[in-house]
N, CA, C and O atoms as a GROMACS GRO file, in nm:
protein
  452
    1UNK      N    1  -4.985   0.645   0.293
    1UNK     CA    2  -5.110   0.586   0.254
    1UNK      C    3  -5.083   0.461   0.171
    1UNK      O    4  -5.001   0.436   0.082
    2UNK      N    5  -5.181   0.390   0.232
    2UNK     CA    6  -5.166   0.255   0.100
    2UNK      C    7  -5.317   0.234   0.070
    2UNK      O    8  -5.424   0.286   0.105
    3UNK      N    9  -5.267   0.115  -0.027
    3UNK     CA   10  -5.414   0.082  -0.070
    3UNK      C   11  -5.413  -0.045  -0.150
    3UNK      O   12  -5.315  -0.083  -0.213
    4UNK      N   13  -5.531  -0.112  -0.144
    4UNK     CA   14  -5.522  -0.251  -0.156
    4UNK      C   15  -5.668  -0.243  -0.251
    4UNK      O   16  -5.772  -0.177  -0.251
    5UNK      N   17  -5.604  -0.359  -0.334
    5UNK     CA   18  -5.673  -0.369  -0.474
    5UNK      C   19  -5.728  -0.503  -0.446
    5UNK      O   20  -5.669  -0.570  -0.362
    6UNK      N   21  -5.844  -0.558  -0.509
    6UNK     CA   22  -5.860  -0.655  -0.521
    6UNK      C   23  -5.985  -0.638  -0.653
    6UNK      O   24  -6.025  -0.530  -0.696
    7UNK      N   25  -6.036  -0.800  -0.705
    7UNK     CA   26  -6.160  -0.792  -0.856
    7UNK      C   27  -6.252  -0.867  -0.753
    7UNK      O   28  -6.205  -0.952  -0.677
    8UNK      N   29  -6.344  -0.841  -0.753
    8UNK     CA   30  -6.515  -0.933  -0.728
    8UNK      C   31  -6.576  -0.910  -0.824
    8UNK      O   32  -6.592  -0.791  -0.851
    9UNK      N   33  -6.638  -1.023  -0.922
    9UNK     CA   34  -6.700  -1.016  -1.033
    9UNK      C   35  -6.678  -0.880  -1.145
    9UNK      O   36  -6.769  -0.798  -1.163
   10UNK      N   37  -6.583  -0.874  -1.196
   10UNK     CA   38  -6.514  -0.752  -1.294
   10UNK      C   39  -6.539  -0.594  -1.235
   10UNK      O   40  -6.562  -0.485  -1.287
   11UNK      N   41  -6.525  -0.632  -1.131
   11UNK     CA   42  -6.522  -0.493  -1.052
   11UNK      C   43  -6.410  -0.479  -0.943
   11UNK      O   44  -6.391  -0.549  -0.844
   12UNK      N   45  -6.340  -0.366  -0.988
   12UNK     CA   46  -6.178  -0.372  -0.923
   12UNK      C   47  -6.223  -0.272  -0.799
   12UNK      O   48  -6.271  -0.160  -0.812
   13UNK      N   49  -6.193  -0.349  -0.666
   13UNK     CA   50  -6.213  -0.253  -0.536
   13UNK      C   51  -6.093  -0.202  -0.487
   13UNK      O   52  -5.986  -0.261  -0.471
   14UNK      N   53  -6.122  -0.094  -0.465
   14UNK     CA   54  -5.997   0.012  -0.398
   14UNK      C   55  -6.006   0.051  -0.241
   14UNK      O   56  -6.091   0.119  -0.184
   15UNK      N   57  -5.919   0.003  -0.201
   15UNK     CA   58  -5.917   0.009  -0.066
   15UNK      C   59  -5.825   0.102   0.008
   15UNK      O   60  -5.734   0.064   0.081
   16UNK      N   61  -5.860   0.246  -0.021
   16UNK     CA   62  -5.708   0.335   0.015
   16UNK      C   63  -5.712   0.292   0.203
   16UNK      O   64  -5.820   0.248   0.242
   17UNK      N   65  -5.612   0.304   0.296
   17UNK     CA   66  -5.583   0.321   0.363
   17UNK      C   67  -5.495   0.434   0.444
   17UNK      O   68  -5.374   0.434   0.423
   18UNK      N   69  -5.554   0.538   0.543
   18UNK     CA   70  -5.489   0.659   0.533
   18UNK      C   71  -5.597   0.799   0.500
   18UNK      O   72  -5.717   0.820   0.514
   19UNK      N   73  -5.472   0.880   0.446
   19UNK     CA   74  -5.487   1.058   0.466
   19UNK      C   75  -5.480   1.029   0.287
   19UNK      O   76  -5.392   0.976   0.219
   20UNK      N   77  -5.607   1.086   0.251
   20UNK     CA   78  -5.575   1.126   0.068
   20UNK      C   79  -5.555   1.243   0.062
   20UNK      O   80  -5.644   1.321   0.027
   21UNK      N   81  -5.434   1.282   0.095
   21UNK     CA   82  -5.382   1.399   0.091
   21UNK      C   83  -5.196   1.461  -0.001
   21UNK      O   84  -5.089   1.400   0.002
   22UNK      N   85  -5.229   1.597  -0.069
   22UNK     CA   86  -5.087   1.569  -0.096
   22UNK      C   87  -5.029   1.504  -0.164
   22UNK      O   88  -5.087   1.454  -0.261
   23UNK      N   89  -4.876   1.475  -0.136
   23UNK     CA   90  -4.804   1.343  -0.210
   23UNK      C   91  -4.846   1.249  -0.231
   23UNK      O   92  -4.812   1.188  -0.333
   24UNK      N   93  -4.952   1.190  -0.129
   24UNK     CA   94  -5.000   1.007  -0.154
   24UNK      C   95  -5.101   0.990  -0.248
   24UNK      O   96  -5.140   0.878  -0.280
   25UNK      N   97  -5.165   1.135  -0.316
   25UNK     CA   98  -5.254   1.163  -0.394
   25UNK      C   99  -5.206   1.132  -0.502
   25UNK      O  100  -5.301   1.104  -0.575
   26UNK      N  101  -5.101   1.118  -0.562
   26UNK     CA  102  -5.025   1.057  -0.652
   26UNK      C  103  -4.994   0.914  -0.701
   26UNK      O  104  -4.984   0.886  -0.821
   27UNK      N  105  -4.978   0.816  -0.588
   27UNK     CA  106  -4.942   0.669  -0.538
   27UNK      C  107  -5.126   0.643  -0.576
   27UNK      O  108  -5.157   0.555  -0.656
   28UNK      N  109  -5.246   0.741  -0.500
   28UNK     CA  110  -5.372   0.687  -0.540
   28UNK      C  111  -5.362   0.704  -0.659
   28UNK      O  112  -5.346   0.596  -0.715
   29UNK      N  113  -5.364   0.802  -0.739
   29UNK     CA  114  -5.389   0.806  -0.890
   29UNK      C  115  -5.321   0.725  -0.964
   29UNK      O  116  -5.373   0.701  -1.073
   30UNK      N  117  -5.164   0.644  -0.928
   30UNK     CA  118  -5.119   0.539  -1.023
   30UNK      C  119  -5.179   0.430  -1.002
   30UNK      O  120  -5.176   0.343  -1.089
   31UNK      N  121  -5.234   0.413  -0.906
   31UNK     CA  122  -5.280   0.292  -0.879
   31UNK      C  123  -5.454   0.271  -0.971
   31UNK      O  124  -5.494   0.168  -1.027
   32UNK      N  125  -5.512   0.375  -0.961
   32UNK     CA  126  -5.623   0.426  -1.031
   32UNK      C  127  -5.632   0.374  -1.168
   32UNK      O  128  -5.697   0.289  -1.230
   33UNK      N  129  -5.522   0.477  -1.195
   33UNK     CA  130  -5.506   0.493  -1.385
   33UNK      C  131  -5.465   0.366  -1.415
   33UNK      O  132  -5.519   0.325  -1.518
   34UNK      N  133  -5.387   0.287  -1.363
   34UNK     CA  134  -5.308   0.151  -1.384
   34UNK      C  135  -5.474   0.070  -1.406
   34UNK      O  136  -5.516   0.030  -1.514
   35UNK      N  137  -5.539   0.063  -1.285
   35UNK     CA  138  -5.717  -0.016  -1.341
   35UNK      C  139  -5.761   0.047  -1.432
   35UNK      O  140  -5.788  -0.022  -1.530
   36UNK      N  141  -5.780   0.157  -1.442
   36UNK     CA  142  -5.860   0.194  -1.530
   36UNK      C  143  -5.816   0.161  -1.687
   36UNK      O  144  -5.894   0.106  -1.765
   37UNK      N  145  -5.667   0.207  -1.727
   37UNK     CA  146  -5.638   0.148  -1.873
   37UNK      C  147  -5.608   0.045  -1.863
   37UNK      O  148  -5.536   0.028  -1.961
   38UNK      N  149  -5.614  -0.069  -1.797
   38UNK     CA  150  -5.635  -0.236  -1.831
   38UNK      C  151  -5.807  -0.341  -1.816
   38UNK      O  152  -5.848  -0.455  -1.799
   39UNK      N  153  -5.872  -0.149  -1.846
   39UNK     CA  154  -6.000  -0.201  -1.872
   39UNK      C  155  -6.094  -0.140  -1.999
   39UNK      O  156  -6.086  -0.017  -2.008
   40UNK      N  157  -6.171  -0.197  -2.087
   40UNK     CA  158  -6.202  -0.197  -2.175
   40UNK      C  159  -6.367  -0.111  -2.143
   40UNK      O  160  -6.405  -0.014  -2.208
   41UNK      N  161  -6.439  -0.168  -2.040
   41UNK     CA  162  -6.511  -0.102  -1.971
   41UNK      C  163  -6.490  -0.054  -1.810
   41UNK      O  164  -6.569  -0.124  -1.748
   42UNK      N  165  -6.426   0.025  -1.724
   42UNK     CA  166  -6.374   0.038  -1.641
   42UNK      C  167  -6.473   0.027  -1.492
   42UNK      O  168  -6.548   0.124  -1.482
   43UNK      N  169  -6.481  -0.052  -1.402
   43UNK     CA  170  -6.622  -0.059  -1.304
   43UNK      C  171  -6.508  -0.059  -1.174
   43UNK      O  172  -6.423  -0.145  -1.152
   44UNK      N  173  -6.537   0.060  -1.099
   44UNK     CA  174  -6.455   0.070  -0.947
   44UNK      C  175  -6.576   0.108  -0.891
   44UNK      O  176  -6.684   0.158  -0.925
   45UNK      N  177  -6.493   0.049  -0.753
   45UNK     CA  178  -6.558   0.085  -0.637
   45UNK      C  179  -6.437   0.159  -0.558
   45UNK      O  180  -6.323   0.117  -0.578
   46UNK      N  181  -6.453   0.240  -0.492
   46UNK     CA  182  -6.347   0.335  -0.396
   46UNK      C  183  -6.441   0.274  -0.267
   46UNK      O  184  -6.564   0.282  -0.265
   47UNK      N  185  -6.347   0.203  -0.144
   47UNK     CA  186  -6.375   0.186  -0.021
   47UNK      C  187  -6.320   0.255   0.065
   47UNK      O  188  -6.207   0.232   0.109
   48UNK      N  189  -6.406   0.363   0.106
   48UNK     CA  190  -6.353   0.497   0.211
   48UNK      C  191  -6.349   0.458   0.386
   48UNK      O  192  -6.355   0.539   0.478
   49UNK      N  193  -6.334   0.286   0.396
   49UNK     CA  194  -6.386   0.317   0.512
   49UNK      C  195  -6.277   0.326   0.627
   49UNK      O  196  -6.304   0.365   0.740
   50UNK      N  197  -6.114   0.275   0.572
   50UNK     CA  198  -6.034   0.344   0.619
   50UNK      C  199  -5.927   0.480   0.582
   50UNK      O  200  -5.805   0.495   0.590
   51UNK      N  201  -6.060   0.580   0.530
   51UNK     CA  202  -5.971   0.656   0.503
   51UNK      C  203  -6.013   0.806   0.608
   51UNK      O  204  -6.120   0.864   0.625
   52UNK      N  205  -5.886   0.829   0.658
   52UNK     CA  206  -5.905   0.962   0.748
   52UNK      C  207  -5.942   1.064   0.719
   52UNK      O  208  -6.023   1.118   0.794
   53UNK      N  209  -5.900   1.130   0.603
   53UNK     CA  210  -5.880   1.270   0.562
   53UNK      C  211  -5.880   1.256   0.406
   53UNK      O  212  -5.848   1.149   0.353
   54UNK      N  213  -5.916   1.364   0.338
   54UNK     CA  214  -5.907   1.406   0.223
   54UNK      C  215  -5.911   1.536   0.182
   54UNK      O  216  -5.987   1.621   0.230
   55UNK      N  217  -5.832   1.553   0.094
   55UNK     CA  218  -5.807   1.727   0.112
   55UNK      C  219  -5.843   1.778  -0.060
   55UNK      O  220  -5.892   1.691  -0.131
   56UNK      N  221  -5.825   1.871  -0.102
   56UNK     CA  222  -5.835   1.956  -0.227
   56UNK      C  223  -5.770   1.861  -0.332
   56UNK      O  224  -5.858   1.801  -0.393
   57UNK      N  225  -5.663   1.832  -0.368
   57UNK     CA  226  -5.554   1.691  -0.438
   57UNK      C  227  -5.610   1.568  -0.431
   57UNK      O  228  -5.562   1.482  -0.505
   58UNK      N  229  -5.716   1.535  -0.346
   58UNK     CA  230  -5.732   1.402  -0.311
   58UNK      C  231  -5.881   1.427  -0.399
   58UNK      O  232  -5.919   1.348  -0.486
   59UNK      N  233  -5.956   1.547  -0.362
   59UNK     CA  234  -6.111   1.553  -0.432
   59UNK      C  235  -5.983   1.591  -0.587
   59UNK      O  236  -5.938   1.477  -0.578
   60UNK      N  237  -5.938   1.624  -0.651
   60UNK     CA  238  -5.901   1.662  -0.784
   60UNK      C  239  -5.847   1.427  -0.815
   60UNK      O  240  -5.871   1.379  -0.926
   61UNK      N  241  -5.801   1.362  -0.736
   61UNK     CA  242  -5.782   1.247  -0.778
   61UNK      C  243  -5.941   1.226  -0.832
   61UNK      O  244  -5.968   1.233  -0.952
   62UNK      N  245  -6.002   1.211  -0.769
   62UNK     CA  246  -6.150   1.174  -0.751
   62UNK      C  247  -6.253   1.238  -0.872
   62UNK      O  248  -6.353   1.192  -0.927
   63UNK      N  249  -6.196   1.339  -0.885
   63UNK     CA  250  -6.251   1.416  -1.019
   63UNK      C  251  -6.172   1.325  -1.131
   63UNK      O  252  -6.232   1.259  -1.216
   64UNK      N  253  -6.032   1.330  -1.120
   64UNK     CA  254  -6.009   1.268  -1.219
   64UNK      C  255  -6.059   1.126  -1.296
   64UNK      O  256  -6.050   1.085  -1.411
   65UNK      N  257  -6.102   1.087  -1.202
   65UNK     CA  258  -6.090   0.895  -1.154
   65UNK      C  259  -6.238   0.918  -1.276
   65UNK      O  260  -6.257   0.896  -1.396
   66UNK      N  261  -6.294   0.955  -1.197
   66UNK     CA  262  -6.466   1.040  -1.283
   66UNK      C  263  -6.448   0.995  -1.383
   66UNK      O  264  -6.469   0.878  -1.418
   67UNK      N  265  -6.398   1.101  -1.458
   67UNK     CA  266  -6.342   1.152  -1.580
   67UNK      C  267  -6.290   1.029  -1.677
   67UNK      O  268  -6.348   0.999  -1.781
   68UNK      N  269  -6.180   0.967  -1.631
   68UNK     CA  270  -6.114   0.927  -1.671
   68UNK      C  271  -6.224   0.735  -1.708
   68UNK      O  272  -6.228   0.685  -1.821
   69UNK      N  273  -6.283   0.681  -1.599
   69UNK     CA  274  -6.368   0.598  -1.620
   69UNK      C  275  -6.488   0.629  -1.689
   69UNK      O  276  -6.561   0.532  -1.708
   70UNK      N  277  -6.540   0.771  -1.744
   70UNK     CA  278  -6.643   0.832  -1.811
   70UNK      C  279  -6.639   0.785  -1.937
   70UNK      O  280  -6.724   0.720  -1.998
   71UNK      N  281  -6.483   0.843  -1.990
   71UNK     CA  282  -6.448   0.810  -2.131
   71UNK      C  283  -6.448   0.691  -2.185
   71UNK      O  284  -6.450   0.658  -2.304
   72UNK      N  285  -6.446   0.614  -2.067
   72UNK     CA  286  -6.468   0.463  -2.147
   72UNK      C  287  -6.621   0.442  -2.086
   72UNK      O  288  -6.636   0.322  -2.062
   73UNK      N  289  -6.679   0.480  -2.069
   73UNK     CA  290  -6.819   0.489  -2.055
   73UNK      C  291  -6.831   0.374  -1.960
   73UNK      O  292  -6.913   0.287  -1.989
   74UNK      N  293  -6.744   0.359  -1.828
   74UNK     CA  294  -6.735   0.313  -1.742
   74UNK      C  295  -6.845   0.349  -1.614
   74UNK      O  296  -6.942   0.425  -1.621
   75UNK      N  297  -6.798   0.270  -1.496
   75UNK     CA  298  -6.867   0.341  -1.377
   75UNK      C  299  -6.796   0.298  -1.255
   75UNK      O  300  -6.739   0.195  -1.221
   76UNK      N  301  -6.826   0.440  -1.188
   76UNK     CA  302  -6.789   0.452  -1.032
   76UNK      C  303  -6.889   0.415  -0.908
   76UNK      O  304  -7.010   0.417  -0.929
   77UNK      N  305  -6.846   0.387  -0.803
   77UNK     CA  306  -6.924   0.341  -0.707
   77UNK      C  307  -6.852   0.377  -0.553
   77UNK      O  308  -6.730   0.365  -0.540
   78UNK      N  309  -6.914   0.410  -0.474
   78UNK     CA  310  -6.808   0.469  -0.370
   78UNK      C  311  -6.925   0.388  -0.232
   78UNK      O  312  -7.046   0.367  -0.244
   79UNK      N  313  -6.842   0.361  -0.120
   79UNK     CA  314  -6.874   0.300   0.009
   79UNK      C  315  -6.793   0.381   0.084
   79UNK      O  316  -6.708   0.464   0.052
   80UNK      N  317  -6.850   0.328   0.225
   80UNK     CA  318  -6.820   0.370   0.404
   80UNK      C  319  -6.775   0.516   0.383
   80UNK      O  320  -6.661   0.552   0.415
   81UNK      N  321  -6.863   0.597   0.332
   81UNK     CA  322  -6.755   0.748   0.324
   81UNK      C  323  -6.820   0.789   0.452
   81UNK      O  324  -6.939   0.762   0.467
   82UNK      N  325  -6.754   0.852   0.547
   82UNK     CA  326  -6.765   0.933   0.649
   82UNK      C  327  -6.823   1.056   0.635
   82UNK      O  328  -6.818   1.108   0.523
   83UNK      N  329  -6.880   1.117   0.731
   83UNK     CA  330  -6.965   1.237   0.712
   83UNK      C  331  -6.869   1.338   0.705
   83UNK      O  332  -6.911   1.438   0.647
   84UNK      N  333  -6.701   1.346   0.764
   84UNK     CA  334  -6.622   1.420   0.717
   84UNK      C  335  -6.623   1.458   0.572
   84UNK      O  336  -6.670   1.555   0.514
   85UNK      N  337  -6.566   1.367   0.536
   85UNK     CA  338  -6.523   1.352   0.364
   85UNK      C  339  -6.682   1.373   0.278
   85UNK      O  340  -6.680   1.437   0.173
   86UNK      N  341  -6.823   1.314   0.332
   86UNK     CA  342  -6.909   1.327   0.254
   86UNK      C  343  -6.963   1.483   0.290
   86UNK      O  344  -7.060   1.513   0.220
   87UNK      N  345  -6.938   1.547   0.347
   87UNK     CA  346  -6.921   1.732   0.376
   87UNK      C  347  -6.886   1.725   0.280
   87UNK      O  348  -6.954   1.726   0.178
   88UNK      N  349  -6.750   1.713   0.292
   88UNK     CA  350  -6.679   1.780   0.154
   88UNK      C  351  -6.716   1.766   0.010
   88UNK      O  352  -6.703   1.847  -0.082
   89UNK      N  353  -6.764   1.643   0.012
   89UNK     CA  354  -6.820   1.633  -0.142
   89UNK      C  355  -6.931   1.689  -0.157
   89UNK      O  356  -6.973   1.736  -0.262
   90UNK      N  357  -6.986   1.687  -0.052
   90UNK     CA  358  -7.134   1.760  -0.083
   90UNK      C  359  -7.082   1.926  -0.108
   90UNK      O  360  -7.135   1.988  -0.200
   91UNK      N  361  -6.993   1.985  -0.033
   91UNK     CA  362  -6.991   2.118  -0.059
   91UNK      C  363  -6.914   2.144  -0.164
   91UNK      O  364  -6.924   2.252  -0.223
   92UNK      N  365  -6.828   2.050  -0.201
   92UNK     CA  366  -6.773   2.124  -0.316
   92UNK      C  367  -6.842   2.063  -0.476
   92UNK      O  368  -6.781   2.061  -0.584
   93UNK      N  369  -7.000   2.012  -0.448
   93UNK     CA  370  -7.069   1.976  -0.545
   93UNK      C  371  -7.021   1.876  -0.655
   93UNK      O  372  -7.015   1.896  -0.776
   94UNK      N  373  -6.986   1.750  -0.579
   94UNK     CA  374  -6.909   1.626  -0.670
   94UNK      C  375  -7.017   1.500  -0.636
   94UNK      O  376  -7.018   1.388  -0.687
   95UNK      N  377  -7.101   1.554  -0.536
   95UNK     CA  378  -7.190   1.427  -0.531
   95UNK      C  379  -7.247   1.348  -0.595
   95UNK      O  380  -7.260   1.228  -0.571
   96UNK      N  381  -7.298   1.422  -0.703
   96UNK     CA  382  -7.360   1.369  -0.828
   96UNK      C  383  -7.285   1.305  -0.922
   96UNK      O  384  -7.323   1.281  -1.037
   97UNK      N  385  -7.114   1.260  -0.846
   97UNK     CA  386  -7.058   1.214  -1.002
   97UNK      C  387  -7.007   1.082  -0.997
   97UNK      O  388  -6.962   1.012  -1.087
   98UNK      N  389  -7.033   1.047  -0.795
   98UNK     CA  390  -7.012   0.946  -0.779
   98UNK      C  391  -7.164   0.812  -0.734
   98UNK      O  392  -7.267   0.847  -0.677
   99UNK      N  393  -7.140   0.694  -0.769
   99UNK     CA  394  -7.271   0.634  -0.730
   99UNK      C  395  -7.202   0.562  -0.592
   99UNK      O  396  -7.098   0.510  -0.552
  100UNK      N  397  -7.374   0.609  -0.538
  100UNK     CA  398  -7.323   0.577  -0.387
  100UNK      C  399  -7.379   0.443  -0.342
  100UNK      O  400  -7.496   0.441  -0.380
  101UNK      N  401  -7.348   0.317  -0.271
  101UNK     CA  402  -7.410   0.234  -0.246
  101UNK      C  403  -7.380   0.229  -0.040
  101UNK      O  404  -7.302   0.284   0.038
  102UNK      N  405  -7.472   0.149  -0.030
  102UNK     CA  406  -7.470   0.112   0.137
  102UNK      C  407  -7.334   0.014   0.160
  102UNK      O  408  -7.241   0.053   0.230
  103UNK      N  409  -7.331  -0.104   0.100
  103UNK     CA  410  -7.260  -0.186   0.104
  103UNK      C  411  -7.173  -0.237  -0.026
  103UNK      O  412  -7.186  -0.215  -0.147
  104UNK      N  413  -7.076  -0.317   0.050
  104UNK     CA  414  -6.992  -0.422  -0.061
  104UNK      C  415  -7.072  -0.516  -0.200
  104UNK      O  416  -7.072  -0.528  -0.322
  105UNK      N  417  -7.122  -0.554  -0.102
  105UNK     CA  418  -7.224  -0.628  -0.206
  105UNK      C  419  -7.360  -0.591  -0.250
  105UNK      O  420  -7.424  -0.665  -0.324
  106UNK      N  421  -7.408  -0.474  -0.205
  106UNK     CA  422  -7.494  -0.417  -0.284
  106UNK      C  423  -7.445  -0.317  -0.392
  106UNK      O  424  -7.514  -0.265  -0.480
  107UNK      N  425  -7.270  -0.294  -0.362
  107UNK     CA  426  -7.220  -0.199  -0.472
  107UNK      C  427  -7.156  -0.312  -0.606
  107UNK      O  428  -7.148  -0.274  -0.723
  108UNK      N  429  -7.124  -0.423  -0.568
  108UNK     CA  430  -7.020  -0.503  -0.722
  108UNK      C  431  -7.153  -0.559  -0.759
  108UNK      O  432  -7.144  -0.618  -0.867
  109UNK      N  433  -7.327  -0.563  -0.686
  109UNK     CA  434  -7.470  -0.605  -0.797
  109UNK      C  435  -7.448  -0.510  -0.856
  109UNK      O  436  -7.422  -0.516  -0.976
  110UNK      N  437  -7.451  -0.404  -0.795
  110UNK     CA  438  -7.516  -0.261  -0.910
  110UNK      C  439  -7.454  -0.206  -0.995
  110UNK      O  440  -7.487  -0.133  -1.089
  111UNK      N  441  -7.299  -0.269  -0.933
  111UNK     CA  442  -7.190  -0.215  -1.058
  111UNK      C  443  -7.175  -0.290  -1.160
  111UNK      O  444  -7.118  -0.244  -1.259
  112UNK      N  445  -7.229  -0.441  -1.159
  112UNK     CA  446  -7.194  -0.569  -1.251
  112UNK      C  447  -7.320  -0.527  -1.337
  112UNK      O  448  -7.303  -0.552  -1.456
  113UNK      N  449  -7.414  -0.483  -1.315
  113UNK     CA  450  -7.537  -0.458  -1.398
  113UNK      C  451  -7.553  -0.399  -1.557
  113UNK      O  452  -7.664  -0.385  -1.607
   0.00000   0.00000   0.00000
């Protein structure tokens, strides 16, 4: 898995590419934690739209990510999630922790807000 970072207006987008599964669940979370403590207020977006799979490790990154942008009284924003992966969040009751937008640029307005 990879994943590609980029800022649009103080909002760092995450672009995993791949299976969030497992070992690469790790490579996501450094890459994560690395934005998140070089921010004072932390504003991501997670772009799911090439991502295949996500498993139990990959929803515990995702919890973390939460969490971890909470404490700085940050915010999350998530795109293109697939009805696979959005199953899963819906069933294992995490929906509510991420904000969901339609698009790119209707997610870095609502996140710059």
């Amino acid at each position: 898995m990879t994943t590609k970072i980029r800022q649009q207006n103080g909002i760092t987008i995450l672009e995993p590419n791949g299976k969030i599964i497992g070992p690469s669940t790790s490579e996501l979370w450094e890459e994560i934690s690395g934005q998140i403590e070089t921010s004072d207020t932390p504003r991501i977006l997670i772009n799911f739209e090439h991502v295949k799979r996500v498993d139990s490790t990959g929803l515990g990154v995702l919890m973390g990510t939460r969490a971890a942008v909470a404490r700085k009284k940050g915010r999350v924003g998530v795109i293109n999630i697939s009805k696979q992966i959005n199953n899963l969040i819906v069933m294992s009751r995490l929906v509510s922790l991420f904000e969901r937008f339609d698009s790119e640029t209707a997610a870095v307005s609502g996140l710059s807000a």
